[in-house]
Phi, psi and omega in degrees: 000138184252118175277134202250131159268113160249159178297157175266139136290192147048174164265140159286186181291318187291332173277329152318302191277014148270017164264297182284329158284355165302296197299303169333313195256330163330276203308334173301311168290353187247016180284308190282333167296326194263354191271332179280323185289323190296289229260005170288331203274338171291331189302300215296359151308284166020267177314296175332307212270352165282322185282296179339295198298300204301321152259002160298301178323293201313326201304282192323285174346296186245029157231351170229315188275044106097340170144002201273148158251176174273145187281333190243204150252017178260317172310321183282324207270336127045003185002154014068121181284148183102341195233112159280020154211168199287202189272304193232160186283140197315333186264013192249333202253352216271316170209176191270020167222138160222121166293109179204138193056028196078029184226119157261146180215116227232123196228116193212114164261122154305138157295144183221125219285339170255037178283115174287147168304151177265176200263014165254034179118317176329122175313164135309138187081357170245346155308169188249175189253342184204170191199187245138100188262113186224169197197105165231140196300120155250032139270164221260330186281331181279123206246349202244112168222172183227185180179144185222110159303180152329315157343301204050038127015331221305137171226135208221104214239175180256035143251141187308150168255022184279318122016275199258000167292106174315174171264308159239162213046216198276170180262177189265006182215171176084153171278141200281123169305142147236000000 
């Protein structure tokens, strides 16, 4: 009688489940890294579209609103009759509350009643003498939020700053961005 030796090819079961577990504690340790790059890459969304606003406001100011700011972001995203583009960019403009990066972000001028109408539509009366702009984080672990005026400013607290932003000068909380 004759004994046949075969060779093992391939993997066994025990070496596959030390490959997925190898693998398991990789991605553990590299989990809390990419979850701090996700919420570095929303603040510096953020931040942009608080500049954006802020130099949209100035744009608006001393070429429509008459020296006025706009009350809303739907008022900045607007066209200039004659001009194909707005004050602000179309995804900044779509309602006057917008979610972008894990940020809501919202914008509000008091109306000020000896306000001229502007020259994309805006009522008489309804521009601000100032406006007050915010990017609050909505996820519940991002702790980083921000806000920007008239000033043009930014600032940032581990709280919404929407409350406590002025329309100009400092808020009574959060730290000054440089």
């Amino acid at each position: 009688m004759r004994v046949t030796v075969r060779k093992a090819d391939g993997f066994a079961l025990i070496d596959l489940i030390f490959v997925i577990g190898i693998i398991a504690i990789l991605a553990m340790i590299a989990f809390p890294r990419v979850l701090m790059a996700r919420q570095s890459a929303g603040a510096a969304s953020a931040i942009g579209s608080l500049r954006a606003i802020s130099s949209a406001q100035l744009s608006f100011a001393f070429t429509c609103g008459g020296g006025f700011y706009a009350p809303n972001l739907t008022t900045l995203g607007a066209a200039p009759p004659g001009s194909p583009v707005a004050f602000i960019s179309p995804n900044l403009a779509t309602a006057n509350q917008v979610t972008r990066a894990g940020y809501l972000i919202r914008l509000a001028a008091d109306a000020f009643a000896a306000a001229p109408p502007s020259c994309n539509g805006l009522a008489g009366g309804e521009a601000g003498q100032a406006y007050r702009a915010v990017a609050d984080s909505i996820e519940p672990d991002n702790m980083r939020f921000f806000g920007t005026n008239a000033n043009g400013q930014l600032w940032e607290h581990t709280a919404t700053l929407w409350n406590d932003m002025p329309e100009a000068g400092e808020p009574p909380v959060g730290t000054l961005l440089k």
